[in-house]
Residue, then its C-alpha position, 0 to 999 in steps of 0.5 A: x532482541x530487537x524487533x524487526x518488520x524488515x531484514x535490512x533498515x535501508x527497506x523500512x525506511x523506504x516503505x516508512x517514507x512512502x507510507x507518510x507519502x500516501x498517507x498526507x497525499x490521500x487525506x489531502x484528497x479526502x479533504x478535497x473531496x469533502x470542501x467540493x462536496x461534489x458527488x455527482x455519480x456512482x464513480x465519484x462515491x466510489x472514489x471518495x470510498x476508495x480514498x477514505x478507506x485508503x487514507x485509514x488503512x494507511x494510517x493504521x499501517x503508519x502507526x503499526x509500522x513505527x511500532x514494529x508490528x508484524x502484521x504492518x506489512x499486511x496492512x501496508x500490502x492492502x493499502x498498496x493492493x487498494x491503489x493497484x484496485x481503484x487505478x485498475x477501475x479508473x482506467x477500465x472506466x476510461x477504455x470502456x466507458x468514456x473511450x478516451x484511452x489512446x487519444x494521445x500516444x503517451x497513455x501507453x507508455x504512461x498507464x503502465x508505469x504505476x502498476x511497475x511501481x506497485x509491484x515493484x513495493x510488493x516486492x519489497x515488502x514481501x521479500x524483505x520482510x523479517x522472518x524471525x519465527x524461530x522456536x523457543x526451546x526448552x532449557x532441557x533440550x539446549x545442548x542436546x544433539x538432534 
C-alpha cells in the first residue's frame, strides 16, 4: 500500500509547490538579510529570527513531504502559522507604533488578502490530510462477525 499525506494528489501537489515557493522565497530573504548585515533595531533581529526559523521549518517540511512523512503536515502548518505570526507582528507595528496604516485607502482591502490566503492553506491542509489509521486485526479475528 502506498503512503499517502493528502487524500487527493491534485492537494499535495499544491501544497509541494507552495512549500518550494516559500522555501526558495525565504532563504532568498535570509540571504539578503546577511549581504546587507543591517541589524539596526529589536524589529530587524526579529525579522531575520522569523525568516531563518522559517526558511528551516520549511526545508524540513520540504523534505518530510517528498518522503511522505506523516507528521509533514504538522511541519508545513507551523511554517504557515510562523508567516500568519510575523505578518501579524509586522502589521500591529505598523498601526500602533509607526501609525501609517490608513494613509492610503488600499491598506484595508489589501491587509486582509494574505490572512484569507493563510487560512485558506490551513484548511487544505487540515481537511485534506489522509487518515489511514485504521487498525491492524489479527488473523484470528478476520472473518469473524463483530
Amino acid at each position: 500500500m502506498k503512503r499517502k499525506v493528502f487524500k487527493y494528489k491534485f492537494v499535495y501537489w499544491i501544497i509541494l509547490l507552495l512549500n518550494i515557493t516559500i522555501s526558495i522565497s525565504f532563504l532568498v530573504g535570509v540571504n539578503d538579510r546577511i549581504d546587507t548585515n543591517d541589524f539596526d533595531s529589536i524589529l530587524d533581529v526579529f525579522s531575520f529570527t522569523a525568516v531563518t526559523l522559517i526558511s528551516i521549518l520549511s526545508l524540513i517540511s520540504l523534505v518530510m513531504l517528498i518522503r511522505k512523512n506523516k507528521n509533514s503536515t504538522i511541519v508545513f502548518s507551523v511554517v504557515v502559522l510562523l508567516i500568519l505570526l510575523t505578518i501579524s507582528v509586522f502589521l500591529s507595528y505598523s498601526i500602533f507604533v509607526v501609525k501609517d496604516f490608513g494613509e492610503n485607502k488600499a491598506d484595508f482591502y489589501t491587509a486582509p488578502i494574505p490572512y484569507l490566503i493563510i487560512f485558506g492553506v490551513l484548511f487544505l491542509i487540515h481537511q485534506y490530510k489522509s487518515n489511514d489509521n485504521f487498525e491492524y486485526l489479527e488473523i484470528e479475528e478476520i472473518g469473524k462477525q463483530s
